[in-house]
C-alpha positions in Angstrom: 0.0 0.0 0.0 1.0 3.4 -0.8 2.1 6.2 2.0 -0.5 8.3 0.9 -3.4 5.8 0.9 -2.4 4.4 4.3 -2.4 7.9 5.7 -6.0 8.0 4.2 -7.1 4.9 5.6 -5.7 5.8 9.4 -7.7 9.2 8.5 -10.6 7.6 7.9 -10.6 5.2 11.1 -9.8 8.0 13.8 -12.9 10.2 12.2 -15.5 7.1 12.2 -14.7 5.3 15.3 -16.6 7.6 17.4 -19.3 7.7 14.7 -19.2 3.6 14.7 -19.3 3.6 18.6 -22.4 6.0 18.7 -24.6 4.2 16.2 -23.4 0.7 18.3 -25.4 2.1 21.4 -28.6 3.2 19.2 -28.6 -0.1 16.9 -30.5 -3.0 19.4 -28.5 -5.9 17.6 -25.4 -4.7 19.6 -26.7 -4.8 23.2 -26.6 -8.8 24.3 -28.5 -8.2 27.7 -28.6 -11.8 28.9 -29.3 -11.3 32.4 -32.1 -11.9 34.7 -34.0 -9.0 36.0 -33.6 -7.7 39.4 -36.7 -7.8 42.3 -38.7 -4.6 41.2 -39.8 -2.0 41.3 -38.7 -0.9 37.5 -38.4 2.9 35.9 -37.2 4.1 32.8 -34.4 6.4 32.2 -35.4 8.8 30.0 -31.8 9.2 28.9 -31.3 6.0 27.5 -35.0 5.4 26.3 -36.3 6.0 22.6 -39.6 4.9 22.4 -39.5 1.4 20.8 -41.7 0.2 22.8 -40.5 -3.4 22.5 -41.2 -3.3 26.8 -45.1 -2.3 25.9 -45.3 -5.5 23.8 -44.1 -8.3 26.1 -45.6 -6.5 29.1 -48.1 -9.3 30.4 -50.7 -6.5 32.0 -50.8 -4.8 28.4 -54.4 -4.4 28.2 -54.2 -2.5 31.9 -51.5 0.4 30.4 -49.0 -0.6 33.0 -46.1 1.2 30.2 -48.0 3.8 28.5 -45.8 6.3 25.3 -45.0 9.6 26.8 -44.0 12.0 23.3 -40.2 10.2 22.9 -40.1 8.0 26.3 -42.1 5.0 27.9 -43.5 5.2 31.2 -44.3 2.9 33.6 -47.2 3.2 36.2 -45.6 1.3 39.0 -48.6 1.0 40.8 -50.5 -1.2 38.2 -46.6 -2.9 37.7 -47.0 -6.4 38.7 -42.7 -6.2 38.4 -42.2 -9.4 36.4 -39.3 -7.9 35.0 -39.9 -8.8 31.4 -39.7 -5.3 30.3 -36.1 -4.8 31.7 -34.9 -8.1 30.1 -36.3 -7.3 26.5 -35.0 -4.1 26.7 -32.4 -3.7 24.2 -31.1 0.2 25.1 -30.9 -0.8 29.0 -33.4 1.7 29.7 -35.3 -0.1 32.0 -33.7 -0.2 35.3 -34.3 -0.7 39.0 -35.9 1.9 41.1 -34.8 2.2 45.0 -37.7 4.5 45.7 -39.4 3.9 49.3 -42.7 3.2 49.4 -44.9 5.8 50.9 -47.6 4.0 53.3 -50.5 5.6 51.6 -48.8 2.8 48.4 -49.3 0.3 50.8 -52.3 -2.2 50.6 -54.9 -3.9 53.8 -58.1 -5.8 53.9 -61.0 -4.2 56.2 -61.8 -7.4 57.7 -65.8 -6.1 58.3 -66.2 -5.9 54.5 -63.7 -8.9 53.0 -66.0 -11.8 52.4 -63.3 -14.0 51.7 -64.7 -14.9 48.2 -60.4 -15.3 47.4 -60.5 -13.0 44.0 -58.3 -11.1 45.1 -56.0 -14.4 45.9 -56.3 -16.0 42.3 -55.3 -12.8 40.8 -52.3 -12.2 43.0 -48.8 -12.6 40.5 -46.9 -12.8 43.6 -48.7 -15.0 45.9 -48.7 -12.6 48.5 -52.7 -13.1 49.7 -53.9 -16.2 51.5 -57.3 -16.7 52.0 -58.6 -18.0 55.1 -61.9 -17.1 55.5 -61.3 -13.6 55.2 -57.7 -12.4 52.9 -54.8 -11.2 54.6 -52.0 -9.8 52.4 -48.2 -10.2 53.2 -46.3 -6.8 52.8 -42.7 -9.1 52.2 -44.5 -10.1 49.3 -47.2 -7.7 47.9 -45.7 -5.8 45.0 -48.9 -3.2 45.3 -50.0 -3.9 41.7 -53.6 -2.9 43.1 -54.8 -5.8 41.0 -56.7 -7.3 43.8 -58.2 -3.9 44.3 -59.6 -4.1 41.1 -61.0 -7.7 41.2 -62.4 -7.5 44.8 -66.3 -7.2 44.7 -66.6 -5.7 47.7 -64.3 -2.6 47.7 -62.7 -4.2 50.7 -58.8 -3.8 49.6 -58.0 0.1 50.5 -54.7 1.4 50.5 -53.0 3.1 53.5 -51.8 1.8 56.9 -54.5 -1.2 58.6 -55.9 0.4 61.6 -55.5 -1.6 64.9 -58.9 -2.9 65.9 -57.8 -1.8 69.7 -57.0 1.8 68.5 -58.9 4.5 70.5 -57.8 7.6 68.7 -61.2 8.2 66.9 -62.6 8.8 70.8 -60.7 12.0 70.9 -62.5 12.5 67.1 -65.9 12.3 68.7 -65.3 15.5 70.5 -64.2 17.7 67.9 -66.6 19.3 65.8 -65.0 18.1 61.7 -66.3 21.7 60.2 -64.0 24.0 62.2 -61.1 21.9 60.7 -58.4 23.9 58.4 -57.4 22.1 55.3 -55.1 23.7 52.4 -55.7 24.4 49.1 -53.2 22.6 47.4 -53.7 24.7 44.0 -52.7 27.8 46.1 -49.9 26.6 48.4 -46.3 27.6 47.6 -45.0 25.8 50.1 -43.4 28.7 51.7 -43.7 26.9 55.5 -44.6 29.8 57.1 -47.6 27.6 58.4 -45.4 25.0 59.4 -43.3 27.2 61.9 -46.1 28.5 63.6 -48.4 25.2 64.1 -47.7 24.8 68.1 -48.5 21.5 67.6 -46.7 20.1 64.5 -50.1 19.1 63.0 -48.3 20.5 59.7 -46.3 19.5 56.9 -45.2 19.2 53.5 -46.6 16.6 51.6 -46.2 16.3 47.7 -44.8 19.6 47.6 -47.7 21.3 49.4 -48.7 22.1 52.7 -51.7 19.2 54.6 -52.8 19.8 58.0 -53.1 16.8 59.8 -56.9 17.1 61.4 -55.9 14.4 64.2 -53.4 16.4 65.2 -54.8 20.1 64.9 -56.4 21.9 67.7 -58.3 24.0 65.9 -56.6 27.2 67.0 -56.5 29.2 64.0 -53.1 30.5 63.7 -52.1 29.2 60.6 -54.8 30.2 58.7 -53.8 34.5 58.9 -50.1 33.5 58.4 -50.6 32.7 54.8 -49.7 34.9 52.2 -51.4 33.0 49.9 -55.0 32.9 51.3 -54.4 29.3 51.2 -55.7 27.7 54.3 -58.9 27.9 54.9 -61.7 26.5 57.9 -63.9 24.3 57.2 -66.0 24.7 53.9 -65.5 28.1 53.4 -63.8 27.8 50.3 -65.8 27.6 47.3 -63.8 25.3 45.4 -65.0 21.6 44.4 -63.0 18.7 43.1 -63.9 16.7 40.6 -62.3 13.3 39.2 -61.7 13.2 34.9 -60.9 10.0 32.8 -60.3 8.2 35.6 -58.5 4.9 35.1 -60.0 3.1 38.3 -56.8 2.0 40.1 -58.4 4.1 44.1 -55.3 5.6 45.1 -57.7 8.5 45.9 -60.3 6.6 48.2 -58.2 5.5 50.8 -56.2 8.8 51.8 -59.6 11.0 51.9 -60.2 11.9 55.5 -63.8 12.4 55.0 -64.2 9.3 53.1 -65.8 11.4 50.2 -64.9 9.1 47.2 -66.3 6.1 46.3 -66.3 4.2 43.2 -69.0 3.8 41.0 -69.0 2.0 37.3 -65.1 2.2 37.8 -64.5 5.5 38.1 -64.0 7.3 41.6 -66.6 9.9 42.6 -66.1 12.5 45.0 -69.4 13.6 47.1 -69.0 17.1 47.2 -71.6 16.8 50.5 -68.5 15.5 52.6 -65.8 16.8 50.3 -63.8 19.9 52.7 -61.6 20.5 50.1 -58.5 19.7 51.2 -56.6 18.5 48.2 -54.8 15.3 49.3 -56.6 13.5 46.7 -55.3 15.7 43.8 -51.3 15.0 44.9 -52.2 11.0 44.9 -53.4 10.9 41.7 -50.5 9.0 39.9 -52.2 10.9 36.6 -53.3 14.0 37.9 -57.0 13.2 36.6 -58.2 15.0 39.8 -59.1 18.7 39.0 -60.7 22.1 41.1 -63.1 23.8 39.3 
């Protein structure tokens, strides 16, 4: 070979090899990924995603949008994610990966024991095995992957989410003597999260949740402080607020019902319904919508 057309060759490499390298990590036929996938649960990195949506089509729970297309990314609901992992082992850009997050308790699920009539639907449709049935359903937290599967299947709304009251807990006796419409509550569209409530509460009944200020009503006193130290006009007593939440295109999967202190929404034809009679406005509903499907009007 020539000098000059071995200089032109060695040109040639240094320019394409990062070229080569770059179109390696986009083309799928390069990635051999041949490794079991870890306990969920899964998210995507948006970094690494491009919308092929090879995870949509092996996804087992297809038909209940578990991975939905975001514009140029996938996302996966977690809380409808049974984590089977077959979406991280198709997966030929590694986009899939495992997501340390800690669960909040309102993610948890419980059986109310009063309405479970152990009929075990919620048992056969279980991917993890993580409810026995024993006349009534008791689920194992090891186990449960929160999937809300058995939320939807159970006939008697009798799966909730949240923490399972202790049947020996006398805290609603102190309830009794307060009277629920002199309760504040925040209006989550106006909070800014400033905390200038949070500093003045004398008894730490406040604090940030989602990115907004909730008044715990177990804990308040009533005693009105909070409510002029706003500069947003945000907290407000009892119903005085004219605002009323309303539930659009919802997709049925209750993260709403549980959390509601007034235990205002129900479900009805598989949508959640708020009853405006009990509704007091407090917005927790709104930040637990994984969708935000929840909307003041």
């Amino acid at each position: 070979m020539k000098r000059k057309d071995f200089l032109k060759t060695v040109s040639l490499s240094i320019f394409a090899a990062p070229l080569l390298n770059s179109c390696a990590k986009l083309n799928p036929s390069s990635s051999n990924r041949k490794v079991d996938a870890p306990d969920g649960p899964f998210k995507v990195d948006d970094e690494f995603c491009i919308s092929c949506l090879k995870c949509i089509a092996v996804c087992p729970e297809i038909d209940r949008e578990v991975l939905v297309q975001n514009i140029d990314t996938v996302v996966i609901h977690q809380n409808l994610c049974i984590e089977c992992g077959d979406c991280f082992e198709i997966c030929p850009y590694q986009a899939i990966i495992k997501d340390n997050r800690v669960l909040d308790s309102s993610e948890l699920l419980y059986v109310d024991d009063d309405k479970c009539t152990g009929c075990e639907l919620c048992e056969d449709v279980c991917p993890t095995e993580a409810i026995e049935v024993d006349d009534e359903a008791e689920i194992d937290q090891d186990d449960c992957v929160h999937c809300s599967k058995c939320v939807e299947v159970c006939p008697e709304a009798a799966i909730l989410f949240g923490l399972k009251k202790d049947d020996d807990d006398d805290d609603d006796d102190d309830d009794d003597d307060k009277n629920s419409n002199l309760d504040y509550h925040v209006k989550s569209s106006s909070c800014n999260a400033c905390e200038d409530c949070i500093v003045l509460c004398p008894e730490e009944a406040i604090s940030i949740v989602s990115g907004k200020a909730f008044i715990d009503t177990n804990l308040c006193t009533q005693c009105g402080i909070c409510e002029p130290s706003c500069p947003e006009n945000a907290i407000y007593q009892g119903d005085k607020v004219p605002v009323k939440y309303f539930v659009s295109s919802c997709r049925g999967c209750r993260r709403c019902i549980s959390p509601c202190p007034e235990d205002a929404i129900k479900m009805l034809h598989g949508d959640a319904v708020i009853d405006q009679s009990k509704c007091t406005q407090c917005g927790i509903c709104v930040s637990k919508c994984p969708w935000d499907l929840i909307k003041a009007i």
